[in-house]
C-alpha positions as CSV (number, residue, x, y, z in Angstrom):
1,X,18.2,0.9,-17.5
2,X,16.8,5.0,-17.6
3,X,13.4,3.5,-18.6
4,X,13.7,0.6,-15.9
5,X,13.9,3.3,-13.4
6,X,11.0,5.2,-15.1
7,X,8.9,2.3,-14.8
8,X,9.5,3.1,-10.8
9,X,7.3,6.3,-11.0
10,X,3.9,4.9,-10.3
11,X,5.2,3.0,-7.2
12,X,7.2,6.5,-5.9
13,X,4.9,8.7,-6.4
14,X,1.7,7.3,-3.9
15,X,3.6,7.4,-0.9
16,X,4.9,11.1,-0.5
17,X,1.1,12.2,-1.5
18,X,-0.9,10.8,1.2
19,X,2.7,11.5,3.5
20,X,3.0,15.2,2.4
21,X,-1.3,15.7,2.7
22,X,-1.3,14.4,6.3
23,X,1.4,16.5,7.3
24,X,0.0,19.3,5.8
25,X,-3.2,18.8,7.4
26,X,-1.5,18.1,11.0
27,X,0.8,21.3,10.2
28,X,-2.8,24.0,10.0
29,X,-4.7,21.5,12.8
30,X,-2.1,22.0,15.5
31,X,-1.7,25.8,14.5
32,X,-5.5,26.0,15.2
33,X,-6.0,23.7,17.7
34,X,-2.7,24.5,19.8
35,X,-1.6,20.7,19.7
36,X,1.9,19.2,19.6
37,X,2.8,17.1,16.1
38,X,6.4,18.2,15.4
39,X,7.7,15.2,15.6
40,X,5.7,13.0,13.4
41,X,5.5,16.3,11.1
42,X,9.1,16.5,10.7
43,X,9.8,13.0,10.1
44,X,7.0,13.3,7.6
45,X,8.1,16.3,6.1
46,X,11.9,14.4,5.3
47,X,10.8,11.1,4.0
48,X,8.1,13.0,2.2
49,X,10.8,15.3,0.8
50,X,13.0,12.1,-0.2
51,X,10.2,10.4,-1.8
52,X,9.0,13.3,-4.1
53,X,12.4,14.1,-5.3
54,X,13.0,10.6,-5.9
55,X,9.3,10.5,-7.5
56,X,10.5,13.3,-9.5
57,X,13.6,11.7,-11.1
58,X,11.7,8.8,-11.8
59,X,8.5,10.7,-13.7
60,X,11.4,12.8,-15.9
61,X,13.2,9.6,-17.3
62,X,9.4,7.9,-17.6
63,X,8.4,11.3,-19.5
64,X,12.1,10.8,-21.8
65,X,9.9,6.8,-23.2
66,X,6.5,8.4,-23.0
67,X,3.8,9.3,-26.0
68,X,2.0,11.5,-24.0
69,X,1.4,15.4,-25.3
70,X,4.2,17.3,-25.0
71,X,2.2,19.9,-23.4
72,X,0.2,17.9,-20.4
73,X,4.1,16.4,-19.8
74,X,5.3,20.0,-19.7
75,X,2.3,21.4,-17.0
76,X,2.5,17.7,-14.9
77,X,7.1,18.2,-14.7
78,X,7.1,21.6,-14.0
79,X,4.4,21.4,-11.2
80,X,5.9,18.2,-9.7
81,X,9.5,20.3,-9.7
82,X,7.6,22.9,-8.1
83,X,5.8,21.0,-5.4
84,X,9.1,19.4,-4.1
85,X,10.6,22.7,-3.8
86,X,7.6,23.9,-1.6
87,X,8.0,20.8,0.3
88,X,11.9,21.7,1.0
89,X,10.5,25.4,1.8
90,X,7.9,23.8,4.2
91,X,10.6,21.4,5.6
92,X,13.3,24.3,6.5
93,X,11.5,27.6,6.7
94,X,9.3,26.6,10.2
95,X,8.4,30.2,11.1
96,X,6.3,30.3,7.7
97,X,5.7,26.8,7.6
98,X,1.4,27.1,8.3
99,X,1.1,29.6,5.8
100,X,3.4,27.6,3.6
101,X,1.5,24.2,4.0
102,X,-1.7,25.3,2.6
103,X,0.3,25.8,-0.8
104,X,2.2,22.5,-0.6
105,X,-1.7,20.8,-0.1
106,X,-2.7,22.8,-2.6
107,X,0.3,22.0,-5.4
108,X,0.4,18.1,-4.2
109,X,-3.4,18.3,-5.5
110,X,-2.7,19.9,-8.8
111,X,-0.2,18.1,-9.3
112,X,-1.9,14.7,-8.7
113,X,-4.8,15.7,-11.2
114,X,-2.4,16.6,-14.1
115,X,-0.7,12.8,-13.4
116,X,-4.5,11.8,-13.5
117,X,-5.4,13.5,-17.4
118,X,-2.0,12.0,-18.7
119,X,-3.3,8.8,-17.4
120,X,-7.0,8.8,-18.0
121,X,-7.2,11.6,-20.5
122,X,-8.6,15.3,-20.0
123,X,-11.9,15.5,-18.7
124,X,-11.9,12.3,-16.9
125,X,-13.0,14.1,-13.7
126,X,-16.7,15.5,-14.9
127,X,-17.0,12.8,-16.9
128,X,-20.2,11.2,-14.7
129,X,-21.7,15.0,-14.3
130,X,-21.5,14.8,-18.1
131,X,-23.2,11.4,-18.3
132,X,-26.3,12.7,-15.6
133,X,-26.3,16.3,-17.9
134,X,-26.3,15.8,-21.1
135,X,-26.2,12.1,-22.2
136,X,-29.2,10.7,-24.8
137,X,-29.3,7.3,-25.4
138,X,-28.8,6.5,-29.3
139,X,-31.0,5.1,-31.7
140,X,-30.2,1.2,-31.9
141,X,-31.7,-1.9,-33.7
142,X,-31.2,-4.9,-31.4
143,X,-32.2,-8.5,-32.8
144,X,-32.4,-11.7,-31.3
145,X,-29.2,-14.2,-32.4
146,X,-27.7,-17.3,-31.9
147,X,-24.2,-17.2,-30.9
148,X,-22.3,-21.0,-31.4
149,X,-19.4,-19.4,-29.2
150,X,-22.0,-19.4,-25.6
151,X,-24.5,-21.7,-27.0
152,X,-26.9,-19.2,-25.9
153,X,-29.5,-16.6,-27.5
154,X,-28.0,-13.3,-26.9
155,X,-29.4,-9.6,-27.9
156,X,-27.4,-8.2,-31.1
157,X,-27.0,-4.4,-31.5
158,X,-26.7,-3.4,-34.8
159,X,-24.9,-0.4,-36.5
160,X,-26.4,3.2,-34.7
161,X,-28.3,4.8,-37.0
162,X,-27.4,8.0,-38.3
163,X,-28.6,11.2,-39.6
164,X,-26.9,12.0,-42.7
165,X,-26.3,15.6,-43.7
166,X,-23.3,17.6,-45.8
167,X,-20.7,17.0,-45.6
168,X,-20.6,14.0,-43.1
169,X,-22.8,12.3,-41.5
170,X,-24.2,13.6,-37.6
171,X,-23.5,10.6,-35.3
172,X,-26.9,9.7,-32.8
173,X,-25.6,10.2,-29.0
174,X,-24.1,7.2,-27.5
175,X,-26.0,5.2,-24.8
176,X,-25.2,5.3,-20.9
177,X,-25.8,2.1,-20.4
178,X,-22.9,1.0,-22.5
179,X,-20.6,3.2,-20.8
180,X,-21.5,2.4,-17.5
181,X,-21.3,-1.8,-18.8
182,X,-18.0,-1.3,-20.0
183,X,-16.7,1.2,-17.1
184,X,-17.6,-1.6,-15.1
185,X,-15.4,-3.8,-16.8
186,X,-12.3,-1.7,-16.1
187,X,-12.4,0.4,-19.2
188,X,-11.3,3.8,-19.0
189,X,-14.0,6.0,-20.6
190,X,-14.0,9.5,-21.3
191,X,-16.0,11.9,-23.5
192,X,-13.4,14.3,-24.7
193,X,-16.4,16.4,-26.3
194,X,-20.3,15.5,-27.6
195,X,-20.0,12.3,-28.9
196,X,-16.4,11.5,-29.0
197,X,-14.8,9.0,-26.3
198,X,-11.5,8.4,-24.9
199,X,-11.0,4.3,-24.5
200,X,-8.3,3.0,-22.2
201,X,-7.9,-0.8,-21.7
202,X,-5.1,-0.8,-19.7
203,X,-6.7,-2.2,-16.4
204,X,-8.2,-4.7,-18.4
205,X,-6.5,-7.9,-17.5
206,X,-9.0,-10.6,-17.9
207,X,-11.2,-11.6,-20.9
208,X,-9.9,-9.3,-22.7
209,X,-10.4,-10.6,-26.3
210,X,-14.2,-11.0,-25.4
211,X,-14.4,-7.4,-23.2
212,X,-13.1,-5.8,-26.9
213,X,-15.4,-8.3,-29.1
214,X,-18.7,-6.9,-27.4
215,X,-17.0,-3.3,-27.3
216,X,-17.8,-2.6,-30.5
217,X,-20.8,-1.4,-29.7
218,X,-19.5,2.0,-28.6
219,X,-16.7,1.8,-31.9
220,X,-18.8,4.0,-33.5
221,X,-18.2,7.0,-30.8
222,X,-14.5,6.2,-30.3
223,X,-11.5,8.7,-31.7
224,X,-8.9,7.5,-29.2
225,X,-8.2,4.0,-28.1
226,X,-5.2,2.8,-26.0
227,X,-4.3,-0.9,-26.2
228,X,-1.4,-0.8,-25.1
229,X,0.4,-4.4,-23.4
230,X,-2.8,-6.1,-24.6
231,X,-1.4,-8.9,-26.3
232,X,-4.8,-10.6,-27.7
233,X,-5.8,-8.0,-30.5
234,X,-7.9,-9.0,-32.9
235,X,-6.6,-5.7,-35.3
236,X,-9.4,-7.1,-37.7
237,X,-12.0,-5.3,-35.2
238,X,-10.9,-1.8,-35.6
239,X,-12.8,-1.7,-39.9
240,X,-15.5,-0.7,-36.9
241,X,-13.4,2.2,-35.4
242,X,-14.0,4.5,-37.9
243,X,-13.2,7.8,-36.3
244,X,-10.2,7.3,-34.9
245,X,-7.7,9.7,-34.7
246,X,-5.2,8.8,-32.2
247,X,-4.5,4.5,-31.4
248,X,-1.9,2.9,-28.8
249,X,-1.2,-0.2,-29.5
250,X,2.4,-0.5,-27.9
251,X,3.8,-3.7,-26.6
252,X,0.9,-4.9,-28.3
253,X,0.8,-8.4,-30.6
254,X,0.7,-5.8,-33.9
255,X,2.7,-7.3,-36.5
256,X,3.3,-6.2,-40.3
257,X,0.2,-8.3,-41.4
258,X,-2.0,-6.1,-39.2
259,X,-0.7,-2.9,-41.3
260,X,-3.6,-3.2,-43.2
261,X,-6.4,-2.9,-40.8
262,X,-4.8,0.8,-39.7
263,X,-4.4,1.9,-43.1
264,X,-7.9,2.0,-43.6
265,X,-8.4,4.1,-40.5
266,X,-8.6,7.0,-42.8
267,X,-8.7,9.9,-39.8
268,X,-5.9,8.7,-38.2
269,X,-3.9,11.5,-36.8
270,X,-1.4,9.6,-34.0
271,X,-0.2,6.0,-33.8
272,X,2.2,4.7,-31.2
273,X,4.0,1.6,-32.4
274,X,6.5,1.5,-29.5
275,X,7.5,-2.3,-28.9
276,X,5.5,-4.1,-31.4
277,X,7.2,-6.7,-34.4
278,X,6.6,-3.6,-37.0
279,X,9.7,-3.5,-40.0
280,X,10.5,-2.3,-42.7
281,X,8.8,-5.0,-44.2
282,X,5.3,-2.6,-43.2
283,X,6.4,0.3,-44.5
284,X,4.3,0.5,-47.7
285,X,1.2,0.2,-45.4
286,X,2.3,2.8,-42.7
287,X,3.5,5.4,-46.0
288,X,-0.5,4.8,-47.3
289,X,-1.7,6.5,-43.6
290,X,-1.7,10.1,-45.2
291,X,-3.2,11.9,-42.7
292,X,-0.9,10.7,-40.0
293,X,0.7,13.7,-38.1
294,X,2.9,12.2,-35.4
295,X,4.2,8.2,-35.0
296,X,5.9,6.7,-31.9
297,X,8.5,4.3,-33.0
298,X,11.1,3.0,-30.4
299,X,11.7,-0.4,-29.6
300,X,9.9,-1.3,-32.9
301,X,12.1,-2.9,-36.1
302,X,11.9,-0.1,-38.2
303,X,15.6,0.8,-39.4
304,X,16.6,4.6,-39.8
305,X,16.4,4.4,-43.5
306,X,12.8,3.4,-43.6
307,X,11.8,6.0,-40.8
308,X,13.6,8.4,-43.7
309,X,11.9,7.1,-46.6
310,X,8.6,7.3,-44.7
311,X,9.7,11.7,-43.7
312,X,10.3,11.8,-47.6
313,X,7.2,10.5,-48.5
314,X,5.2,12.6,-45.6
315,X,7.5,15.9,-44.5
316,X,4.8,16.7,-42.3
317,X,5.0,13.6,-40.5
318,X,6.6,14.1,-36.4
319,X,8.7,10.5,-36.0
320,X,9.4,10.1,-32.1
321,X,12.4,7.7,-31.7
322,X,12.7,7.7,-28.0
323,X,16.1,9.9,-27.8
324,X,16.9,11.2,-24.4
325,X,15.2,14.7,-24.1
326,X,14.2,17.0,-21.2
327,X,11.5,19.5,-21.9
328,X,12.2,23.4,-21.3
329,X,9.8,25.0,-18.9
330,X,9.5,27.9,-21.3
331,X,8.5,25.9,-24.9
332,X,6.7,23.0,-25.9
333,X,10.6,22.0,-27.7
334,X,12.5,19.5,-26.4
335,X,16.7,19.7,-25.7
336,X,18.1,16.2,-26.9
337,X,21.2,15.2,-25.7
């Protein structure tokens, strides 16, 4: 039911921001301009006030089933707390209320943005001054192949090449005109630093299985992909995702069998298995990912006594079971009730 109501925050949280911004906006216009807008500002102000608390309540019990970074949670809460107590500050202090409604416009702005980078990941924002800057298109073979599945000549890239050098190899820069193909697709892309992209499919909702077939031409550059609700993975696909270090594949088709494919993922750092058919019966392949550092595991079928045997095996290991917890404004630690 708590994560029902979670669900809600999305469809809350629009409504008080475009409310709260006009009234802002009407509150330093008529200041300036000498014009008359109480009315409409104080109704605005109310059902704006409603909305975000209700918005607020909403985002906490969302936050309480999320895999997001403690950290971006913490900064997104705290401000959202924050900006519905300016609101009520703007709403029942009128004799500061101008000087008070450039903060609120100010703090419903941050606010948003910090939703934004839990959604679409940091940096999402200068991602396309990135692209103009500082992007090189990489060094690619293409060829000329039959494919029996369109009937139809079609170009084939082949692996990037690559400088090799100690220790590891130096990876070419990744083409433009992939990103922008994909972007164009619905695929969230962001470069998180030089040659490492962010890849979210979750407003992908069509083709899917044939969108992630011909993505695999930017695997090579990828070090976090989220998946998750696509139930059409072909798990074989990610022996091409070599770098990644952090995978969502929740609510996902993933089953035991596809155990296999991850364990070879051998810089894996973060995996969220929340609401896929994972057991017990997986447990030798998820105890094989060494370098794994934190695992999101509710609504899976693992049993307490493998999650156990699996701390035993890796102490390091950070096992998120989806308790109730609500984070302090004053540490990354969470109080679980």
């Amino acid at each position: 039911m708590m994560e029902t109501l979670g669900h809600l925050h999305p469809w809350l949280i629009h409504f008080p921001i475009g409310l709260l911004l006009v009234a802002s906006i009407l509150i330093i216009y008529s200041h300036v301009a000498k014009k008359e807008f109480e009315s409409f500002i104080h109704i605005a102000l109310w059902v704006g006030f409603v909305f975000s608390i209700l918005a607020s309540i909403s985002g906490w019990l969302l936050s309480n089933n999320s895999e997001q970074d403690h950290q971006a949670l913490l900064w997104h809460q705290w401000t959202a707390i924050s900006t519905c107590l300016i609101t009520g500050l703007v709403l029942f202090f009128k004799k500061w209320r101008f000087y008070l409604s450039f903060i609120l416009f100010g703090a419903i702005c941050f606010t948003g943005h910090l939703g934004s980078v839990l959604t679409y990941g940091e940096g999402y924002f200068l991602f396309v001054q990135k692209k103009i800057n500082s992007i090189v298109g990489p060094v690619i073979k293409k060829s000329v192949v039959s494919d029996p599945l369109i009937g139809d000549d079609v170009v084939e890239f082949n692996e990037p090449l690559v400088t090799s050098t100690a220790p590891e190899a130096v990876l070419e820069a990744f083409d433009v005109g992939l990103v922008q193909e994909f972007q164009a697709k619905q695929i969230s892309l962001v470069e998180q630093e030089e040659n490492r992209l962010s890849a979210n499919f979750l407003h992908v909702k069509n083709d899917f299985v044939d969108i992630f077939r011909e993505f695999q031409k930017l695997a090579p550059w990828v070090v976090q992909l989220k998946l998750a609700n696509q139930k059409s993975v072909d798990f074989s696909l990610f022996k091409n995702f070599s770098r990644l270090e952090d995978v969502d594949v929740s609510k996902t088709n993933l089953d035991n069998g596809d155990l296999i494919y991850l364990r070879e993922l051998k810089q894996l750092k973060r995996l969220n298995l929340v609401g896929t058919q994972v057991s017990d019966t997986g447990l030798g392949n998820l105890m094989a990912m060494k370098n794994l550092k934190k695992v999101y595991v509710w609504q899976s079928s693992l049993s307490p006594q493998a999650l156990e045997k699996w701390k035993q095996v890796n102490p390091e290991l950070l096992i998120e079971t989806g308790q109730f917890s609500f984070v302090k404004p004053d540490s990354l630690k969470t109080l679980t009730r």
